[in-house]
C-alpha positions, 0 to 999 in steps of 0.5 A, a space after each residue: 471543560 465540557 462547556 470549553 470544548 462545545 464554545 470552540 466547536 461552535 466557534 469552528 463551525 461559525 469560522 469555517 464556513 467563510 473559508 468555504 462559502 468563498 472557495 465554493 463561490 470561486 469554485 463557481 466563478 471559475 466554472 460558471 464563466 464567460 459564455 455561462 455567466 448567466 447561470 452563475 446564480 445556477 452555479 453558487 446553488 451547486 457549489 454551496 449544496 455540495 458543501 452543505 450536504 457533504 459537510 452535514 454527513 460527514 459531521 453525522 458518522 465521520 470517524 473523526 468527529 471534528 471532520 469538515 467536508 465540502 467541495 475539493 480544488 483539485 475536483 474542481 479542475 477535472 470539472 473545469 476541464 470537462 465544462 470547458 470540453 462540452 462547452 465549447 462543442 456545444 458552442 461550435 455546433 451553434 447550440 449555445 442557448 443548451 450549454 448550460 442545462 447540459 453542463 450542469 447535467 453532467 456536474 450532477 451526474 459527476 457527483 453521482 458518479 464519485 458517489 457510487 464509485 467511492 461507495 463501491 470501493 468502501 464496500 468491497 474493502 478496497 481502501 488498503 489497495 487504494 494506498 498503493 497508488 503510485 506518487 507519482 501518478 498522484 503528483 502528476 494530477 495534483 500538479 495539473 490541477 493546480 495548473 487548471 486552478 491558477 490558469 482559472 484564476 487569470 480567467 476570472 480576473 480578467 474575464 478573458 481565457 489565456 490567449 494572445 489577445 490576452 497578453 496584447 490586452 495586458 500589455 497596454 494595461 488592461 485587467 492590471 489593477 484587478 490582476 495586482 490585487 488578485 496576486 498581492 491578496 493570494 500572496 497575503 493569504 498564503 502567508 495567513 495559511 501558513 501562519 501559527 494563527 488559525 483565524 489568520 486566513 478567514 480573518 483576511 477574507 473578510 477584512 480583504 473583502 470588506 476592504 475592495 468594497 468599501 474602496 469601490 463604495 467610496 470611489 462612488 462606483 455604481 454597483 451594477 458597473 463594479 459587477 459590469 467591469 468585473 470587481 463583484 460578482 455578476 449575478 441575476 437578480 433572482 434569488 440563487 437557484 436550486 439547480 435540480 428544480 432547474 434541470 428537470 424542467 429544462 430535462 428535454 434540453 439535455 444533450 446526452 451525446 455531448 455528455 457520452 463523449 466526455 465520459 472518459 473524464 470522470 474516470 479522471 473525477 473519480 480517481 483525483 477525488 480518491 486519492 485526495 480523500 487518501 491523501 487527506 486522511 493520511 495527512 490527518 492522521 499524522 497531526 491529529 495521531 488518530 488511526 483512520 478506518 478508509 474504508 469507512 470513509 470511502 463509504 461515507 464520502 459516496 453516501 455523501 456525494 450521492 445524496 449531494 448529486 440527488 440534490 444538485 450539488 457538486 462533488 465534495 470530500 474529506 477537506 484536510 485544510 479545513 479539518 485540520 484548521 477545526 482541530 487547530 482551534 480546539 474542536 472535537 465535536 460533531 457539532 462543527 460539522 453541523 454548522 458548517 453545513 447549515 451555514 453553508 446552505 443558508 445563503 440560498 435562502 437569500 436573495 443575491 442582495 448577499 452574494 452580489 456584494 462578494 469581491 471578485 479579487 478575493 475570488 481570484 486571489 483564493 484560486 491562485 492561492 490554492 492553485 499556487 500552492 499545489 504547483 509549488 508542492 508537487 512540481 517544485 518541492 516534489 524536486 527534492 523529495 523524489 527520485 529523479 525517475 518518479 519526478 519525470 513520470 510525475 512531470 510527463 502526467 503532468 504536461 499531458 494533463 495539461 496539452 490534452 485533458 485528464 483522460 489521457 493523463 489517466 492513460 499515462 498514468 496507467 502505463 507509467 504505474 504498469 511501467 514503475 511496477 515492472 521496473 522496480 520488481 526487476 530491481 529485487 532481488 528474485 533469490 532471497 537467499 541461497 545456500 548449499 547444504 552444507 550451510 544449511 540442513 533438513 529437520 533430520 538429526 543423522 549419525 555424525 558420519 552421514 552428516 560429516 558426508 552431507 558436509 563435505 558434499 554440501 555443494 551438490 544440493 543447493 538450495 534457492 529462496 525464491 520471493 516476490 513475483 516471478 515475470 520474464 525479466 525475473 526469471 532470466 537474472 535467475 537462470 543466469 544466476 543458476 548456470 553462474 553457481 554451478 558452473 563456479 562450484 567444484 562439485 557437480 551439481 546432484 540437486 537444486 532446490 527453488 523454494 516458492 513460499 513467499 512467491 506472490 506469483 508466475 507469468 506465462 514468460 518466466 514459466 517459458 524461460 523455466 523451461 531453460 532451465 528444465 533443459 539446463 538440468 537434463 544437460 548437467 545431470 542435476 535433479 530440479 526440486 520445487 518446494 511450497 507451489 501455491 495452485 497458481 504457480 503449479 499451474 502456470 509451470 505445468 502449463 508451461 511444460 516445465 513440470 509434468 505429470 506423473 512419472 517425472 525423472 527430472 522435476 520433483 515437487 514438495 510440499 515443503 521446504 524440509 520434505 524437499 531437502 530431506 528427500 535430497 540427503 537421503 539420495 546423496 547420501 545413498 548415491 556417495 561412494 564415501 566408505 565411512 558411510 559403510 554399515 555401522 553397527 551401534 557399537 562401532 559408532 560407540 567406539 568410535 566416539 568413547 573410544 574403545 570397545 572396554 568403555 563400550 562394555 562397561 557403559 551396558 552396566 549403566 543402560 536400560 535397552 527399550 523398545 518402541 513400536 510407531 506411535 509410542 511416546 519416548 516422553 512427553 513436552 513438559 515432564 521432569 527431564 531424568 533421563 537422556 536417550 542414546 538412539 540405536 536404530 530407528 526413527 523419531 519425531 520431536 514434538 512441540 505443543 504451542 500454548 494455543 494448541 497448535 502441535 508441529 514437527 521439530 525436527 525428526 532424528 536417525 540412530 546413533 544420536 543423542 535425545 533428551 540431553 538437554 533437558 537431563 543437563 539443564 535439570 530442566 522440564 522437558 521442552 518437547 514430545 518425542 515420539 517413534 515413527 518407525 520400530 525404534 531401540 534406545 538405550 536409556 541412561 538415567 541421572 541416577 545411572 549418570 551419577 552412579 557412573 560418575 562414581 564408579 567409572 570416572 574415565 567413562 563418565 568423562 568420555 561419554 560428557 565429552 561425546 555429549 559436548 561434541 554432539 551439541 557443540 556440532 549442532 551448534 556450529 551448524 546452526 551458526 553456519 546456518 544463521 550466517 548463510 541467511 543473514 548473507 
């Protein structure tokens, strides 16, 4: 098995390199052509060093281990474009015969770049930020380089740029034959690589290349005019040359100006290199099922690229085409990865006897081919997958790429990301949910007439979930839903509270328009309570003059949530002229729910009366419950202790209520700790207490089970009051 897996490694490492040896070459066809042909030589040295290098570190720490590297197509555009920039400046200031040094400088200082910046981006775990890239802002730049590939690619058939004399050349004839070939070739490799064979595509390149030159061979064309007319590559004589010795003895013809005033380009370099490598390793993922770590790869593809600008070579990245073809045939090993890049640097250890025979139609055919497929991808398919507003952004990078460069498309980019963001924020919702209280209560179990008064007051306290981020736009649809609640709401408002919790933050313009509703709450007499304020949002609303510090009348702020609600109940409850909330005695409130004071009397026989001072522990979480509690006066807490330690409130409870019932009825282990927060009496009823009165005083017995029912059923009806409120 072992020894199966090793033979398809090497045959992966043998195959791959001639679908990447003939991309490089093309990749340095199209950027080393017209006025720079002459370093051509100095090109395919570029190219082919940027595949090996990259491609031999990736196959050493990769997480994936079949992982293929080498020089990317759509990276290639944005160099294009930047060649063609300083080129044709240098051209019209007379200073041609330096055009090519400087080129060259500024390809090897782009590689640096992307390999420091990729580097930086790994190192400050930035990866998982970098996968909320906008789409469309990767569509659009995919789609332009696509565009730049196959505008190339006419360019290295013909020999001529796209232009007038172009078309009228073409129209009487000229290039027709080369054109023709180039684009029936693409054709037939599109089909290759869409094929179920693996070794479709690299078989057509061989066979379609050996085919053109035994066709120039047979028809007794000279070699030296094929590669005059354009159907070989037209290199010099001299072996393929090592760019890096080149550049530092031709140092002093740099033109560092030139290459200043491009720089704006490599901010587009970096970005198209970046979201090529996220958008391989999520393609990868998928078909090969593995769990990718970016940031690592993000690290190693700047090791990479800096090693491979320190050697003169281009800029390469995680190749999803060729990983994906290595997986296909069955590799899994490192050792792929190795051969790929050892075979990729050998051709500079030969003389352009090898290279001088490379079919220029193949070379074309391979550009139009991945310049086709990337338009049809992000322009025509694209179509039909995204929403129209994000196909528009995506065409509008797109025709500003390709009307002026890559930096403005950035630009765009930029604004129409700034633009998304705010748009589709506005389109969520800033209220999570909202409720009044009498859907939805603080953690305190009160006596049944305070909670009968909480309900049929609910309305006065209402209560806001705010979530995401809070901008001008935001913060306006929420004071215009707050003055549409409380204007439509039959009771006056007594409190309103905007809970913070899943706020991710505040900008100056919604604290401004919070304001308004500060004055909103002076004008209608309601109380302003703020919950869960993060530091930042606390700031930006003091800042803003929404909450002051201090003695403040109108604004309240909370910790939590339960703490706000709680300190509302009990101001509403204290501000309600309700006469069932007049003093109640502990006997009273038993009357009223065993229904006369006999009962009341004869339940004393049954009870024990004790006593607990702050702090004293009722019953501990996890004890037998035997017993309940009827709570006279006081206050407890009840207390759940998680497996991992971590101890919290449950809920608190007032007098004239029940506790530990649910336990007793159960006959099951206690679920909590109870413990008093304040000088607290109950009185306890046991199961032997309960069954002796069962025995003894059946029509006792029956009320209090009945009083025991109407306290859970109530519990109960209010948190599938609660639970609907929510899901709303």
């Amino acid at each position: 098995m072992n020894l199966q897996i090793n033979l398809k490694d090497i045959i992966s490492g043998l195959i791959t390199p001639i679908m990447i040896i003939a991309t490089s070459l093309s990749y340095a066809v199209l950027i080393f052509s017209g006025p720079l042909s002459d370093h051509l030589a100095i090109g395919a040295g570029f190219s082919l060093i940027g595949a090996g290098v990259t491609a031999i570190v990736f196959a050493i720490a990769s997480g994936l281990p079949f992982a293929i590297s080498g020089p990317d197509s759509k990276a290639v555009a944005v160099m294009a474009s930047l060649v063609v920039m300083i080129g044709a400046d240098l051209h019209s200031k007379g200073k041609a015969d330096i055009a090519g040094v400087t080129i060259l400088a500024a390809l090897v200082l782009g590689t640096l770049i992307v390999g420091v910046s990729s580097y930086i981006c790994g190192a400050l775990k930035l990866g998982r930020w970098i996968r909320f890239m906008p789409y469309p802002v990767i569509g659009g730049f995919m789609a332009a380089s696509g565009w730049f590939l196959f505008v190339g690619a006419i360019r290295v058939l013909t020999q001529e740029p796209i232009s007038l004399k172009l078309l009228a050349d073409l129209s009487n004839g000229a290039h027709s034959s080369k054109l023709i070939i180039g684009v029936l070739f693409a054709l037939a490799l599109h089909i290759a690589q869409c094929s179920r064979f693996p070794l479709a595509f690299p078989t057509l390149l061989v066979c379609g290349g050996a085919s053109i030159l035994a066709a120039i061979l047979y028809s007794g064309t000279p070699l030296d005019i094929a590669r005059e007319s354009g159907w070989l590559i037209k290199i010099s004589a001299t072996a393929v040359d090592a760019p890096t010795p080149w550049l530092i003895t031709s140092a002093s013809k740099i033109e560092l100006q030139e290459i200043l005033n491009c720089s704006g380009q490599y901010l587009a370099l970096v970005t198209v290199v970046i979201a090529t490598l996220l958008l391989s390793i999520m393609a990868i993922e998928v078909e090969t099922k593995n769990d990718i770590d970016l940031d690592h790869e993000l690290r190693l593809n700047g090791l990479a690229n800096i090693l491979a600008g320190l050697a003169g070579g281009t800029v390469g990245t995680l190749s999803v085409s060729r990983t994906l073809f290595s997986f296909r045939i069955g590799a899994r090993g490192r050792i792929s990865g190795f051969l790929v890049g050892a075979l990729c640097l050998f051709p500079l250890a030969l003389g352009p006897s090898a290279l001088g025979f490379v079919p220029m139609p193949i070379l074309g055919a391979v550009l139009i081919q991945l310049g086709g497929s990337m338009l049809y991808e992000w322009l025509f398919k694209s179509w039909r997958l995204m929403q129209p507003a994000d196909y528009l952004q995506l065409c509008i990078i797109f025709l500003t790429i390709i009307s002026f460069d890559f930096v403005a498309g950035v630009g765009v980019g930029i604004i129409a990301a700034c633009v998304t963001f705010v748009v589709n924020t506005a389109r969520v919702r800033l209220v999570k949910h909202a409720m009044d209280r009498g859907n939805f209560s603080s953690r305190v179990d009160r006596p049944i007439y305070q909670v009968e008064t909480l309900q049929k007051n609910g309305s006065r306290i209402q209560i806001m979930w705010l979530h995401g981020f809070v901008f001008f736009g935001s913060a306006h649809h929420l004071l215009s839903n707050i003055k549409s609640i409380i204007s439509s709401s039959q009771q006056p408002c007594y409190s309103l509270i905007l809970d913070f919790k899943q706020v991710l933050g505040i900008d100056s313009s919604a604290a401004m328009t919070l304001v308004k509703l500060r004055h909103l709450s002076e004008r209608e007499g309601f109380q302003l309570v703020f919950s869960n304020l993060s530091e930042q949002v606390a700031q930006s609303l003091s800042l803003g003059g929404v909450i002051y510090e201090g003695e403040d009348n109108i604004c309240r702020i909370f910790n939590n949530l339960d703490a706000a609600l709680e300190w509302c109940e009990d101001n509403l409850l204290k501000a309600s002229d309700d006469n069932n909330l007049l003093s109640h005695t502990t006997s009273e409130w038993l009357k009223s729910e065993l229904g006369s004071v006999d009962q009341v009397d004869l339940l004393g026989k049954y009870i024990e009366i004790k006593k607990f001072e702050p702090g004293d522990i009722l019953f501990n979480q996890g004890e037998r419950a035997d017993s309940l509690y009827i709570l006279s006066t006081g206050r407890v807490t009840i207390l759940f202790k998680s497996p991992e330690g971590f101890e919290f409130r449950l809920r608190s409870m007032l007098g004239h209520t029940l506790l530990g019932e649910m336990g007793l009825y159960r006959n099951a282990l206690r679920g909590a700790s109870v413990v008093a927060d304040e000088p607290t009496v109950v009185y306890k009823i046991s199961q032997k207490s309960l069954q002796h009165m069962e025995n003894e005083a059946p029509e006792l017995a029956h009320a209090f089970h009945k009083f025991v029912v109407r306290t859970l059923a109530a519990r109960l009806d209010f948190s599938n009051r609660e639970v609907a409120g929510l899901q709303r």
